[in-house]
PDB file with one MODEL, atoms N, CA, C and O in Angstrom:
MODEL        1
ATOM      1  N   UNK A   1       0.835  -1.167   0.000  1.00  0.00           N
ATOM      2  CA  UNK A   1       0.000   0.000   0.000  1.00  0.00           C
ATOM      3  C   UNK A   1       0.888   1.240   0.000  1.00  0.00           C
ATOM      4  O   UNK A   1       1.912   1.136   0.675  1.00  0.00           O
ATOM      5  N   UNK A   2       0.642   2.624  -0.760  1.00  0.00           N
ATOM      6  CA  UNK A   2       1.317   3.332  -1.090  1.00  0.00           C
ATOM      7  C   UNK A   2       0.762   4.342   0.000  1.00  0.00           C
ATOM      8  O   UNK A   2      -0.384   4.265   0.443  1.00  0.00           O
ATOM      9  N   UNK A   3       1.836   5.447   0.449  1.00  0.00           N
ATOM     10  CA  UNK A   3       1.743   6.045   1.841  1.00  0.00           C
ATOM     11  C   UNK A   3       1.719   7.278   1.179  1.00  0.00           C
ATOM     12  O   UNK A   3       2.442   7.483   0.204  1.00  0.00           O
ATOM     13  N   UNK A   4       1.021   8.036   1.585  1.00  0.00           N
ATOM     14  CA  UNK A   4       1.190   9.657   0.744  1.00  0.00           C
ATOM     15  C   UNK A   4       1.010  10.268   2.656  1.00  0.00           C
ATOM     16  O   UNK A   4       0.745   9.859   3.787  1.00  0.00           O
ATOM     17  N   UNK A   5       1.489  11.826   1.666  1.00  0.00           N
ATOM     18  CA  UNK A   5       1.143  13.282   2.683  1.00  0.00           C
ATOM     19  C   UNK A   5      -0.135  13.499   3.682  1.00  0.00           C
ATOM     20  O   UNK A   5      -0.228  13.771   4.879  1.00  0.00           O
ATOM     21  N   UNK A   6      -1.387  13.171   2.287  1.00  0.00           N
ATOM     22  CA  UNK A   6      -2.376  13.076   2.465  1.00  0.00           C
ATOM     23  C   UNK A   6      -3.510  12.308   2.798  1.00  0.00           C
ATOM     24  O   UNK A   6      -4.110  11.594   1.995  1.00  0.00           O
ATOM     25  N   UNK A   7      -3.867  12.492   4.264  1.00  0.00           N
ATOM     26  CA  UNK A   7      -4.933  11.284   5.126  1.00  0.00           C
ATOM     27  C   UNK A   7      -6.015  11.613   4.899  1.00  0.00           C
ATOM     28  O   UNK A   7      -6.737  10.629   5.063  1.00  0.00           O
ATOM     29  N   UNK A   8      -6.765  12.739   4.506  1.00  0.00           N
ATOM     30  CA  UNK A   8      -8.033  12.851   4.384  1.00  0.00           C
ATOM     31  C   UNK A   8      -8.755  12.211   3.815  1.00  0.00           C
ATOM     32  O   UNK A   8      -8.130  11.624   2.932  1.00  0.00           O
ATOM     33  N   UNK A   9     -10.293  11.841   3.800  1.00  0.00           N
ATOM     34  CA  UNK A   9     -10.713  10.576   2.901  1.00  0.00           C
ATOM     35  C   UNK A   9     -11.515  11.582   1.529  1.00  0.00           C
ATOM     36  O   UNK A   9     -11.886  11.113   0.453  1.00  0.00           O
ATOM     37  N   UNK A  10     -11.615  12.921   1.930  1.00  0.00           N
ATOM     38  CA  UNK A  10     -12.102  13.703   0.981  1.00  0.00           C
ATOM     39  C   UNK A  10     -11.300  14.770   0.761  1.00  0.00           C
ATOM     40  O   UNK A  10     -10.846  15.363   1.739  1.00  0.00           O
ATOM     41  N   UNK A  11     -10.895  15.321  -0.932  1.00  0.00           N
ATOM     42  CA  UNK A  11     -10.355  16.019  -1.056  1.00  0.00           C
ATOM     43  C   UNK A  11     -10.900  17.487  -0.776  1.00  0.00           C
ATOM     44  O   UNK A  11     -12.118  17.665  -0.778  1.00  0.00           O
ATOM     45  N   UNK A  12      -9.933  18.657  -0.507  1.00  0.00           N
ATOM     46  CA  UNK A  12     -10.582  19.770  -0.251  1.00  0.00           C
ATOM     47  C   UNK A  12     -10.917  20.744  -1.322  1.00  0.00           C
ATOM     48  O   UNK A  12     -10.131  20.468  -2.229  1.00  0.00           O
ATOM     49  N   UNK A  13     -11.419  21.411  -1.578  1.00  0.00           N
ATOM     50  CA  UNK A  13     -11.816  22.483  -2.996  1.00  0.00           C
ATOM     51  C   UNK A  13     -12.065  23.640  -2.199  1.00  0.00           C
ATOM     52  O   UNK A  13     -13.056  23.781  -1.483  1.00  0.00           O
ATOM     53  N   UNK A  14     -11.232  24.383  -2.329  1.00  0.00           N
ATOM     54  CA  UNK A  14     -11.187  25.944  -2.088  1.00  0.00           C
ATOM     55  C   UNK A  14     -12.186  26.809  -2.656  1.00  0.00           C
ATOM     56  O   UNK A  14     -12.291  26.836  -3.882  1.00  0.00           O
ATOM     57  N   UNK A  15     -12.898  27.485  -1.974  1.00  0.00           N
ATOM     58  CA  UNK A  15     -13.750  28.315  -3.228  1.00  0.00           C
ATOM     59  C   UNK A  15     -13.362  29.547  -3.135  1.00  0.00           C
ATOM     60  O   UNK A  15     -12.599  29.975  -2.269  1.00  0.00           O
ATOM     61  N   UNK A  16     -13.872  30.190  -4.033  1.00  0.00           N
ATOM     62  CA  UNK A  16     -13.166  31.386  -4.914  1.00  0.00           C
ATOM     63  C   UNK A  16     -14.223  32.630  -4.919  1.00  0.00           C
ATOM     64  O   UNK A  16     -13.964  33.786  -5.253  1.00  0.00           O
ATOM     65  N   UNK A  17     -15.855  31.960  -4.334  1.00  0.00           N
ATOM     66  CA  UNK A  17     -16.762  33.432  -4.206  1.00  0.00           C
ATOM     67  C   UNK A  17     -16.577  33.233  -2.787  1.00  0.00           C
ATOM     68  O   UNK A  17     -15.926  32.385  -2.177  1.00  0.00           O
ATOM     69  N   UNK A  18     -17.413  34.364  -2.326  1.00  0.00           N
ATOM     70  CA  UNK A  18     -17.878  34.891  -0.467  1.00  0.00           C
ATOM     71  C   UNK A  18     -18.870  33.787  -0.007  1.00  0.00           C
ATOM     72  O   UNK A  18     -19.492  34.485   0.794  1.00  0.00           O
ATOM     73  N   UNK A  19     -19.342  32.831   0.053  1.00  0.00           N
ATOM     74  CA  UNK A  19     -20.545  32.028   0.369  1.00  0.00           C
ATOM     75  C   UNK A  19     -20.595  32.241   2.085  1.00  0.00           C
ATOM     76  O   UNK A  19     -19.790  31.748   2.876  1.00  0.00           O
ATOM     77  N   UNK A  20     -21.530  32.937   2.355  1.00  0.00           N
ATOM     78  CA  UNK A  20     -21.741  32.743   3.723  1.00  0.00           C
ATOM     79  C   UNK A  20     -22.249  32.054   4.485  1.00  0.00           C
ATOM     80  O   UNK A  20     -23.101  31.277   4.052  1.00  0.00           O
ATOM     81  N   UNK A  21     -21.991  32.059   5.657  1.00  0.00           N
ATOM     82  CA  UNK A  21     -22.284  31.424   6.936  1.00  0.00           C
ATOM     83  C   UNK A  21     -23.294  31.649   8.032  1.00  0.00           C
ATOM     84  O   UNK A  21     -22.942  32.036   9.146  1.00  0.00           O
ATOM     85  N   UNK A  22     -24.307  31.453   7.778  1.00  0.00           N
ATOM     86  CA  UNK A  22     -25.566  31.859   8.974  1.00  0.00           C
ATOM     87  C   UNK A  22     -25.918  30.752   9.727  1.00  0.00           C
ATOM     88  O   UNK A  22     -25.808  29.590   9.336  1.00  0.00           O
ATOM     89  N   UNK A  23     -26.293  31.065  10.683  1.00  0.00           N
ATOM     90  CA  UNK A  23     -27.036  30.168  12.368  1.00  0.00           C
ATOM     91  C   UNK A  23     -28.405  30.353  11.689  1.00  0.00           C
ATOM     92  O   UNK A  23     -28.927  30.739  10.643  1.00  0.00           O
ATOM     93  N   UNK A  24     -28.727  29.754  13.132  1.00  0.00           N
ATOM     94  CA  UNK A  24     -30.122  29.941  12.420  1.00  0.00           C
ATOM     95  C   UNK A  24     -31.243  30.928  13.004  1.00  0.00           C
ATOM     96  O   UNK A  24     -32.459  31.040  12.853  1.00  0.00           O
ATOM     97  N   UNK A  25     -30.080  31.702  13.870  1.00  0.00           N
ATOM     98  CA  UNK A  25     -31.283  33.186  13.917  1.00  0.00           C
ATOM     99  C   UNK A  25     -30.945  34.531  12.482  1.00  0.00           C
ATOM    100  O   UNK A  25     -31.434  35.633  12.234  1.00  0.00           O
ATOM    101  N   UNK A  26     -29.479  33.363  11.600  1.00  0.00           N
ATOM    102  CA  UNK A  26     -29.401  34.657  10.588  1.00  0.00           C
ATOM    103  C   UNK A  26     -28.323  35.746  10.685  1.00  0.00           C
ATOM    104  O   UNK A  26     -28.015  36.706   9.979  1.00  0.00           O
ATOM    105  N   UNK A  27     -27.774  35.109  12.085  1.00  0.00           N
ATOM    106  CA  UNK A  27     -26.291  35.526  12.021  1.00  0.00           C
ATOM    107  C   UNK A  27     -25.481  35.661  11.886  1.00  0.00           C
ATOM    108  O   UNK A  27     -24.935  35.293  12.927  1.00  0.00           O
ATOM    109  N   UNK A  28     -24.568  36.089  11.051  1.00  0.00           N
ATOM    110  CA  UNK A  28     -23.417  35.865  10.061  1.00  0.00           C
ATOM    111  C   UNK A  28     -22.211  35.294  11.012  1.00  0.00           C
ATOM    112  O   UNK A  28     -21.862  35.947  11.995  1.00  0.00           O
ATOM    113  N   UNK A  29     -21.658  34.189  10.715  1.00  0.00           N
ATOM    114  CA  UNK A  29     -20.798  33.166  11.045  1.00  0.00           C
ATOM    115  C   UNK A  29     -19.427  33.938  10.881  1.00  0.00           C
ATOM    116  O   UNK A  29     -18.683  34.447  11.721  1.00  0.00           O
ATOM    117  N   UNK A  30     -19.338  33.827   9.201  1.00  0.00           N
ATOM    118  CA  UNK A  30     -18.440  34.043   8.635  1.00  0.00           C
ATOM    119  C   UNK A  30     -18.983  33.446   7.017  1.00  0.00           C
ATOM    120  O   UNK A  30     -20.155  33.327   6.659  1.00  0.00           O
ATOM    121  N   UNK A  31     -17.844  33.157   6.277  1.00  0.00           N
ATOM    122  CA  UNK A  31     -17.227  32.359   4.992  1.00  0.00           C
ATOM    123  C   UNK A  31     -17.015  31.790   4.675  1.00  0.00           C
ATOM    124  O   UNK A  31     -15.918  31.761   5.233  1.00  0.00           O
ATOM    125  N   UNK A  32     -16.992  30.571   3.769  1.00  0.00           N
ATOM    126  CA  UNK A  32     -16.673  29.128   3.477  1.00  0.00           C
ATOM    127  C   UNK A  32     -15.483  29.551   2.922  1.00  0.00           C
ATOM    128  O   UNK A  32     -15.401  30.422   2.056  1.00  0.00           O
ATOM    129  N   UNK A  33     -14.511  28.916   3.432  1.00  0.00           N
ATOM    130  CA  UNK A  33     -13.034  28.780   2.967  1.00  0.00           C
ATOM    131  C   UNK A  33     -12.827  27.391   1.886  1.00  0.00           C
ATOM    132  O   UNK A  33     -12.682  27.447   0.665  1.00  0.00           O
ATOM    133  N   UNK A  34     -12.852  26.588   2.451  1.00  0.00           N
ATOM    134  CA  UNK A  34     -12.711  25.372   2.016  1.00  0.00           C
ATOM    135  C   UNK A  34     -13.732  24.512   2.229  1.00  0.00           C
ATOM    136  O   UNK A  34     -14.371  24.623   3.275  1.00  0.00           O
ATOM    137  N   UNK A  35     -14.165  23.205   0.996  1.00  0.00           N
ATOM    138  CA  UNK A  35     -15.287  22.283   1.473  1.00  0.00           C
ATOM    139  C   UNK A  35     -14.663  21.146   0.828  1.00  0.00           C
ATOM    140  O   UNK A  35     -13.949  21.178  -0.174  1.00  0.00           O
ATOM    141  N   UNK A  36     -15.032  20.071   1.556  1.00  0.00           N
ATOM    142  CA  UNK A  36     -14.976  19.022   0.921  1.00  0.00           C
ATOM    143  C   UNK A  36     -16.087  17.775   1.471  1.00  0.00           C
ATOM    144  O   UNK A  36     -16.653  17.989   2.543  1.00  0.00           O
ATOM    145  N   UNK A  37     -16.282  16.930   0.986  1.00  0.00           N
ATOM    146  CA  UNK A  37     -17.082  15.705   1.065  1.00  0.00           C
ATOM    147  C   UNK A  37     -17.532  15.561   2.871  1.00  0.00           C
ATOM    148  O   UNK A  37     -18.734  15.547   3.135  1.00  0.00           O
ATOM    149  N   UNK A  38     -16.756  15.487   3.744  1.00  0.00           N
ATOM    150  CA  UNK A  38     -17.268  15.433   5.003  1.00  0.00           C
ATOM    151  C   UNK A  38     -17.399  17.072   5.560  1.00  0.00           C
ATOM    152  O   UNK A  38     -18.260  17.071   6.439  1.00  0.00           O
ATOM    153  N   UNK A  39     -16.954  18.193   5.394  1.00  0.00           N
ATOM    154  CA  UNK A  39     -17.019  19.026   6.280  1.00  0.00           C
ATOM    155  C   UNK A  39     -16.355  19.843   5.592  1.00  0.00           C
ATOM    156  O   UNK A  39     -15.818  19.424   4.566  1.00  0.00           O
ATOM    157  N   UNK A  40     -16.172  21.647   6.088  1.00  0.00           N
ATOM    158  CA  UNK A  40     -15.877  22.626   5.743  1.00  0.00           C
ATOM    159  C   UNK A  40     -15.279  23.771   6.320  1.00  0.00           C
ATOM    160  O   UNK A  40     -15.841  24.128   7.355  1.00  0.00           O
ATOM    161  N   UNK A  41     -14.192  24.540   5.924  1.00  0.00           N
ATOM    162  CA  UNK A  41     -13.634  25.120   6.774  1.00  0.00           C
ATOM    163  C   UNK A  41     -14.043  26.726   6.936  1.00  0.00           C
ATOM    164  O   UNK A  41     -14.131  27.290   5.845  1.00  0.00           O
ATOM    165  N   UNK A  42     -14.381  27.791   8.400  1.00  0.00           N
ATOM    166  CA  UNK A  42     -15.477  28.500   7.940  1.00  0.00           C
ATOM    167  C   UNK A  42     -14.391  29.890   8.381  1.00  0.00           C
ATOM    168  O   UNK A  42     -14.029  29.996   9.553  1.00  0.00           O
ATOM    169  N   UNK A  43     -14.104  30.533   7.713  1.00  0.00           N
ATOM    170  CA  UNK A  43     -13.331  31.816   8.414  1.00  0.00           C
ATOM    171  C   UNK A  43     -14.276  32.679   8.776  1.00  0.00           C
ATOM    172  O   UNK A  43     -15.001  33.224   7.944  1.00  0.00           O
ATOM    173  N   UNK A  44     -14.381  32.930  10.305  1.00  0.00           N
ATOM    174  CA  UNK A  44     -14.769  33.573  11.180  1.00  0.00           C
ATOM    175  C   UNK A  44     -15.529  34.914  10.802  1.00  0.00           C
ATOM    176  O   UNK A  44     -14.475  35.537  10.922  1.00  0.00           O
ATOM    177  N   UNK A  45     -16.192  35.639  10.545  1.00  0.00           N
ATOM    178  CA  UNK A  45     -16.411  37.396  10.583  1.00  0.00           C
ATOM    179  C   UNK A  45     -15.938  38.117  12.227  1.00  0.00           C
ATOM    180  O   UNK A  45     -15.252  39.136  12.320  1.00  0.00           O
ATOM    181  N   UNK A  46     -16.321  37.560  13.073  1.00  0.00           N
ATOM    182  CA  UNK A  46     -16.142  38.959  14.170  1.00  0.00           C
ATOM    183  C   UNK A  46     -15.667  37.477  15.538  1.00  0.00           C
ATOM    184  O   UNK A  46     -15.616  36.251  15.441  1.00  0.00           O
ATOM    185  N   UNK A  47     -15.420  38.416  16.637  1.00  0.00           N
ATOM    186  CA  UNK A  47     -14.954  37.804  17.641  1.00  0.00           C
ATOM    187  C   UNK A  47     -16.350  36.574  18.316  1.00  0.00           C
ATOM    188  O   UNK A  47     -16.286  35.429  18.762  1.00  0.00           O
ATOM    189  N   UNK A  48     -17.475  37.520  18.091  1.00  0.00           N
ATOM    190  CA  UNK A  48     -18.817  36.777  18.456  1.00  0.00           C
ATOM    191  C   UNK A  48     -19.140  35.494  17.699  1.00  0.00           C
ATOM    192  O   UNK A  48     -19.724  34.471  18.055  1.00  0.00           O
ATOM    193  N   UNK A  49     -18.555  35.879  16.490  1.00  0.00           N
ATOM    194  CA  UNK A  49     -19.063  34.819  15.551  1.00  0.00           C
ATOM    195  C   UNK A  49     -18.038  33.172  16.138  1.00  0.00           C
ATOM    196  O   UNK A  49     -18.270  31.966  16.226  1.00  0.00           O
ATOM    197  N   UNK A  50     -17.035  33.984  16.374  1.00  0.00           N
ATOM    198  CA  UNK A  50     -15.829  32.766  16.953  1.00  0.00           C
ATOM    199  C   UNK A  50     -16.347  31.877  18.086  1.00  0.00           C
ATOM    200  O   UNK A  50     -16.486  30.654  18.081  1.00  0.00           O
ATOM    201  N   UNK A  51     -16.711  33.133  19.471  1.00  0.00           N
ATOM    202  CA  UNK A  51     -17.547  32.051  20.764  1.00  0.00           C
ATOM    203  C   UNK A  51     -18.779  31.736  19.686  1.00  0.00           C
ATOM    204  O   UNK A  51     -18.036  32.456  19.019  1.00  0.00           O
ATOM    205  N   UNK A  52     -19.469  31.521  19.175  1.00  0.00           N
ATOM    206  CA  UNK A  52     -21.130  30.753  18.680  1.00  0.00           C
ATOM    207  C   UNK A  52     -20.026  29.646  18.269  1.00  0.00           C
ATOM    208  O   UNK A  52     -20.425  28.634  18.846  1.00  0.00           O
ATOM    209  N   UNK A  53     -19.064  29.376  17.700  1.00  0.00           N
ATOM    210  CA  UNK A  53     -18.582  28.460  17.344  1.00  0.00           C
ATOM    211  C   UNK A  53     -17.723  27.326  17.669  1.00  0.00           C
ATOM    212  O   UNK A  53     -17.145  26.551  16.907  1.00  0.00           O
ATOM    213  N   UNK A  54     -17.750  27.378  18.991  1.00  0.00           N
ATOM    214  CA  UNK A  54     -17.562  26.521  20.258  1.00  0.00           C
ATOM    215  C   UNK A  54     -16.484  24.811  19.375  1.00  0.00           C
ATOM    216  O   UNK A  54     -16.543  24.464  18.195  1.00  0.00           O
ATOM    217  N   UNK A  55     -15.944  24.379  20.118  1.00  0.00           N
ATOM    218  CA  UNK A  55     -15.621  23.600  19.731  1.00  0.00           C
ATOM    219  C   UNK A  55     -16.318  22.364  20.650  1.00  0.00           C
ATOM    220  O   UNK A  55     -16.324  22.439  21.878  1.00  0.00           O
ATOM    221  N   UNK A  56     -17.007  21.019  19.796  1.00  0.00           N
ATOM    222  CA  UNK A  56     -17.579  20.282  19.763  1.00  0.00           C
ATOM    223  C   UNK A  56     -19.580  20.724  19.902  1.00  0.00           C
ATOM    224  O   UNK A  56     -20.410  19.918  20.322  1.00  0.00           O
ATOM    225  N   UNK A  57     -19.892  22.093  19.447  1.00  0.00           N
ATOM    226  CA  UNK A  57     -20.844  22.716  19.473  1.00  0.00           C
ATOM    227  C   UNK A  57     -21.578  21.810  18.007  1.00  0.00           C
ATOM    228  O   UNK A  57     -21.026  21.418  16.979  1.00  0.00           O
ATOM    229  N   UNK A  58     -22.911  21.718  18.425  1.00  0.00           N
ATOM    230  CA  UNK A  58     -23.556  21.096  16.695  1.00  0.00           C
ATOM    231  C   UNK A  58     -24.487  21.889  16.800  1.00  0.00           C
ATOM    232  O   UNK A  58     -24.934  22.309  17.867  1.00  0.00           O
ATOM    233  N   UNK A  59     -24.924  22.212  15.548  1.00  0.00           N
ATOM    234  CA  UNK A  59     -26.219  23.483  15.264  1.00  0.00           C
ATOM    235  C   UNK A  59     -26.252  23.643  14.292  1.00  0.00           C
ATOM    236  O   UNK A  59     -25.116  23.728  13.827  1.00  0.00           O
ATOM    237  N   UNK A  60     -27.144  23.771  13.466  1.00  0.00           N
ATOM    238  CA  UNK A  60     -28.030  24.313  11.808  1.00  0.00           C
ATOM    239  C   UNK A  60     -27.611  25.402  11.505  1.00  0.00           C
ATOM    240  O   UNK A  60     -27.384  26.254  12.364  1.00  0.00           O
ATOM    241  N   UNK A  61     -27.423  25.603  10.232  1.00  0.00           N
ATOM    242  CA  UNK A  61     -26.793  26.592   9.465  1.00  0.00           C
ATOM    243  C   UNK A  61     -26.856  26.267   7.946  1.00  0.00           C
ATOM    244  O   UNK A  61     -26.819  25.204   7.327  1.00  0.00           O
ATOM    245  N   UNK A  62     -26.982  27.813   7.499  1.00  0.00           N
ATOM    246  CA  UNK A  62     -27.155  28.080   5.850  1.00  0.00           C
ATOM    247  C   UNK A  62     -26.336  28.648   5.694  1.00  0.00           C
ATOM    248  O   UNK A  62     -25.827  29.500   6.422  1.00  0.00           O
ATOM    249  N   UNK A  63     -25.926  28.131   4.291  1.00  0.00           N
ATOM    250  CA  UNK A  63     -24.690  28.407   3.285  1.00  0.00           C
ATOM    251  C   UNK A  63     -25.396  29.328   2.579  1.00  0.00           C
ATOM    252  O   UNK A  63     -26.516  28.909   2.288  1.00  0.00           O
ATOM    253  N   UNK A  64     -25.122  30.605   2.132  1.00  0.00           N
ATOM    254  CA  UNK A  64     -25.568  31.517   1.214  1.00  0.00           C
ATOM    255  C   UNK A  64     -24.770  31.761  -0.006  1.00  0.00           C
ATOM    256  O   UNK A  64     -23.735  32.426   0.033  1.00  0.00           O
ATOM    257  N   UNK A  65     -25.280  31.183  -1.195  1.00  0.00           N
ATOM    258  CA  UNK A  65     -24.285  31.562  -2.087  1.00  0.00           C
ATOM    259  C   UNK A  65     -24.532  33.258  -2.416  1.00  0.00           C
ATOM    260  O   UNK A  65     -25.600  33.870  -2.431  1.00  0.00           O
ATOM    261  N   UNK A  66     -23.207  33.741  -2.659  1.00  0.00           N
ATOM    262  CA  UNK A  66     -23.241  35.292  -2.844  1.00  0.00           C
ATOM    263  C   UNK A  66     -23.846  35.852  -3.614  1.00  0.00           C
ATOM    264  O   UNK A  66     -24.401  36.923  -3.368  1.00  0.00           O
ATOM    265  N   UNK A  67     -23.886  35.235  -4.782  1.00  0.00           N
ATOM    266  CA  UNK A  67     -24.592  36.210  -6.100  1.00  0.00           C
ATOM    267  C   UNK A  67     -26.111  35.775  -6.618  1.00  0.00           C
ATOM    268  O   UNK A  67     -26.724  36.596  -7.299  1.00  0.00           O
ATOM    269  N   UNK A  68     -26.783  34.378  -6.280  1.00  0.00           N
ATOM    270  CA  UNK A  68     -28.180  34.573  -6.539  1.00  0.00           C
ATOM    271  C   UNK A  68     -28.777  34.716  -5.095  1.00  0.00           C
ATOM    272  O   UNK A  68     -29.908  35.173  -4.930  1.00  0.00           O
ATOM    273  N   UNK A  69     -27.904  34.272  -3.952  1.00  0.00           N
ATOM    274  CA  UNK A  69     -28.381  34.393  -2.602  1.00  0.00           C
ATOM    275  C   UNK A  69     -29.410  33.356  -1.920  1.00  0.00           C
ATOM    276  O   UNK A  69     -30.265  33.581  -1.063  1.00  0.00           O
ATOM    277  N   UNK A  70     -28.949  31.737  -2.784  1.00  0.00           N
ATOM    278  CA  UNK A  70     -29.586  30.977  -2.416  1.00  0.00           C
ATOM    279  C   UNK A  70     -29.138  30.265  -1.698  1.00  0.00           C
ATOM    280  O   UNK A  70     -27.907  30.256  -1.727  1.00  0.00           O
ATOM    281  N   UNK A  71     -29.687  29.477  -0.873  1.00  0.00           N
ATOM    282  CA  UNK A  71     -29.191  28.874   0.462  1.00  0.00           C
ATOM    283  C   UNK A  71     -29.428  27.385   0.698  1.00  0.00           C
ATOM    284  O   UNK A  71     -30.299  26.792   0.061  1.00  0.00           O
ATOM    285  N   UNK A  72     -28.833  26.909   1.405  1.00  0.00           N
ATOM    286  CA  UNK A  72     -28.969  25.532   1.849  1.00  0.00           C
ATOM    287  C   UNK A  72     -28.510  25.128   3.339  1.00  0.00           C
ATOM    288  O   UNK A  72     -27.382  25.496   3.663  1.00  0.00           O
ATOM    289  N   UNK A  73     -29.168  24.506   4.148  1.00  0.00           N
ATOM    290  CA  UNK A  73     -29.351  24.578   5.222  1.00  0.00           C
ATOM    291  C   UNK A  73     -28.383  22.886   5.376  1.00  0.00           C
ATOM    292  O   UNK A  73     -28.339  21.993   4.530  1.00  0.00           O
ATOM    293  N   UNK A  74     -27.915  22.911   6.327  1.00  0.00           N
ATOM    294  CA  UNK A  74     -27.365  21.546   7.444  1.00  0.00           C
ATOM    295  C   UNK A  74     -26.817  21.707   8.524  1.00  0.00           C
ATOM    296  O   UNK A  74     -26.335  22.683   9.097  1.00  0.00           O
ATOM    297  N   UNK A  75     -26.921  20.754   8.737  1.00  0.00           N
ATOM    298  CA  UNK A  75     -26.089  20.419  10.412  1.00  0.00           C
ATOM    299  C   UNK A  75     -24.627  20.488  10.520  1.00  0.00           C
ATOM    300  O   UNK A  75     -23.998  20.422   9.463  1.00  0.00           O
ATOM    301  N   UNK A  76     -24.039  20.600  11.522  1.00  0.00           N
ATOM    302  CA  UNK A  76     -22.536  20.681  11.694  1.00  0.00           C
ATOM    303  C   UNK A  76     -22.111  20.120  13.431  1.00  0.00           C
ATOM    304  O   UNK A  76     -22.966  19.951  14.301  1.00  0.00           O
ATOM    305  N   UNK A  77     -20.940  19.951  13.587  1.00  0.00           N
ATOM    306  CA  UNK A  77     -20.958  19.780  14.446  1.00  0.00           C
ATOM    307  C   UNK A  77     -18.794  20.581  14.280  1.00  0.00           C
ATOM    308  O   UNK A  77     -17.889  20.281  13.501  1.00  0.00           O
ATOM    309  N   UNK A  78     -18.848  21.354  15.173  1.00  0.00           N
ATOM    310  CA  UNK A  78     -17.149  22.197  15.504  1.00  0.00           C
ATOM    311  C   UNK A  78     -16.101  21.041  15.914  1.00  0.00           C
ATOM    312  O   UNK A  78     -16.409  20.109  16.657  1.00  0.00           O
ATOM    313  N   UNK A  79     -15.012  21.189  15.423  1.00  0.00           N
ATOM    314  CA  UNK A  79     -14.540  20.204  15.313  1.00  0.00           C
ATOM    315  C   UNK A  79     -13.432  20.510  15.430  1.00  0.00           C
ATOM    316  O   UNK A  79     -12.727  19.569  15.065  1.00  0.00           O
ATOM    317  N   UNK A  80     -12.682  21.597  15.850  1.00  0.00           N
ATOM    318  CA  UNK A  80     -11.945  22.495  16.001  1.00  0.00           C
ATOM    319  C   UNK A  80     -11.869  23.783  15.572  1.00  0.00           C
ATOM    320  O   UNK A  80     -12.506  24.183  14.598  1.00  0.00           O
ATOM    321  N   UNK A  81     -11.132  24.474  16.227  1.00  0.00           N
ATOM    322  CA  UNK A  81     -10.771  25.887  16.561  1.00  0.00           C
ATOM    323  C   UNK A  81      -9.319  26.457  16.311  1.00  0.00           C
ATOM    324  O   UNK A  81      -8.211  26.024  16.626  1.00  0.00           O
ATOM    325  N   UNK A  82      -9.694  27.489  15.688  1.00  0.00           N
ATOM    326  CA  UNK A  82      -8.863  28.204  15.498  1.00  0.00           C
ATOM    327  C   UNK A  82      -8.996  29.794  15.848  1.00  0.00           C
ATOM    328  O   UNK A  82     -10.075  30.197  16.282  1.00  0.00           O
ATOM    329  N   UNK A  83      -7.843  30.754  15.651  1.00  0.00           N
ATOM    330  CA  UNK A  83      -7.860  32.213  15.382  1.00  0.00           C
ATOM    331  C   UNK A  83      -8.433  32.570  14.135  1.00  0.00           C
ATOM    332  O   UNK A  83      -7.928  32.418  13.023  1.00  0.00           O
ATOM    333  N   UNK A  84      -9.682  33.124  14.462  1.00  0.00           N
ATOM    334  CA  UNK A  84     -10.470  33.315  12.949  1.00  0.00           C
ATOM    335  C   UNK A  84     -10.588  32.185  12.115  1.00  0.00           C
ATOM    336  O   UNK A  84     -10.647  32.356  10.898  1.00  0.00           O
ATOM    337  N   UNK A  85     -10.640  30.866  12.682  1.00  0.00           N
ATOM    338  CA  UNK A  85     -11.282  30.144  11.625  1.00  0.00           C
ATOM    339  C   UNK A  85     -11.876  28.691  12.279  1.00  0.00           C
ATOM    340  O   UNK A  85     -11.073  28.205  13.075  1.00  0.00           O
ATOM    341  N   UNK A  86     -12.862  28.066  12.139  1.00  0.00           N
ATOM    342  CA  UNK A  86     -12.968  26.490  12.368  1.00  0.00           C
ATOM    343  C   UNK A  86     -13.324  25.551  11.139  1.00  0.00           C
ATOM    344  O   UNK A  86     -13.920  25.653  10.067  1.00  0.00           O
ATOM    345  N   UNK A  87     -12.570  24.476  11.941  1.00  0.00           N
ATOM    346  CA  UNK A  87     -13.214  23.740  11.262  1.00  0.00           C
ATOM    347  C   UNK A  87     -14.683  22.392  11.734  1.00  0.00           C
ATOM    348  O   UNK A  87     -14.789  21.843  12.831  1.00  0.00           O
ATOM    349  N   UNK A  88     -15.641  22.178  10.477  1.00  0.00           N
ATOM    350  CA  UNK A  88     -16.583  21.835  11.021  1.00  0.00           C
ATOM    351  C   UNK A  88     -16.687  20.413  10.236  1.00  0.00           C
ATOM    352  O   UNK A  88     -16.013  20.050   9.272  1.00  0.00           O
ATOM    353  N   UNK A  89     -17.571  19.811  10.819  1.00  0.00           N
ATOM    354  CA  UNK A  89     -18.077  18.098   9.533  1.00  0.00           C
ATOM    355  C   UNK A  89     -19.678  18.251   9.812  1.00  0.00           C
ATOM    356  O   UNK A  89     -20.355  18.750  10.711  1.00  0.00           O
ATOM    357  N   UNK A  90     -19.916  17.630   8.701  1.00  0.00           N
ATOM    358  CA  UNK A  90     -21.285  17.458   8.168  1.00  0.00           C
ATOM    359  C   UNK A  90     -21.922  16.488   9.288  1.00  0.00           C
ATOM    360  O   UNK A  90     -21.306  15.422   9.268  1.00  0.00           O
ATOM    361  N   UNK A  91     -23.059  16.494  10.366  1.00  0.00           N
ATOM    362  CA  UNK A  91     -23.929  15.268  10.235  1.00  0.00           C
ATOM    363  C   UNK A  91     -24.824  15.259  10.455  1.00  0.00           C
ATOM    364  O   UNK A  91     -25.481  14.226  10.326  1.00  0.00           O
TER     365      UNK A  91
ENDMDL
END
């Protein structure tokens, strides 16, 4: 079996528009940085947005794409923490 760099079981895809991040009273999270197949990485907007984002926290949230402003709703659960950024998985 061949050993690489890379352990993830899904690759990551960077995106390239603003897609935002809302709770579900509509509060801006932050930004989708990165997504891939299990989970997504969300850069932060403000210090508030960081505590809502607790690590091992699960809660509903919509993805807003930027330019028609359509949305899609799922679950998450924090999965770590960072300075301005977490990361989350789908379940």
């Amino acid at each position: 079996m061949e050993t690489t760099g890379n352990r993830r079981e899904w690759q990551r895809l960077t995106l390239t528009e603003d897609a935002l991040v809302l709770d579900d009273t509509g509060f801006e999270l932050g930004r989708v940085a990165q997504v891939s197949g299990g989970g997504m990485l969300i850069y932060t907007s403000s210090e508030d947005a960081q505590l809502r984002l607790a690590a091992g926290r699960k809660m509903c949230v919509s993805i807003q794409e930027p330019t028609t402003r359509d949305t899609i709703t799922m679950n998450i659960e924090v999965v770590h923490t960072r300075t301005n950024c977490v990361g989350v998985r789908f379940v």
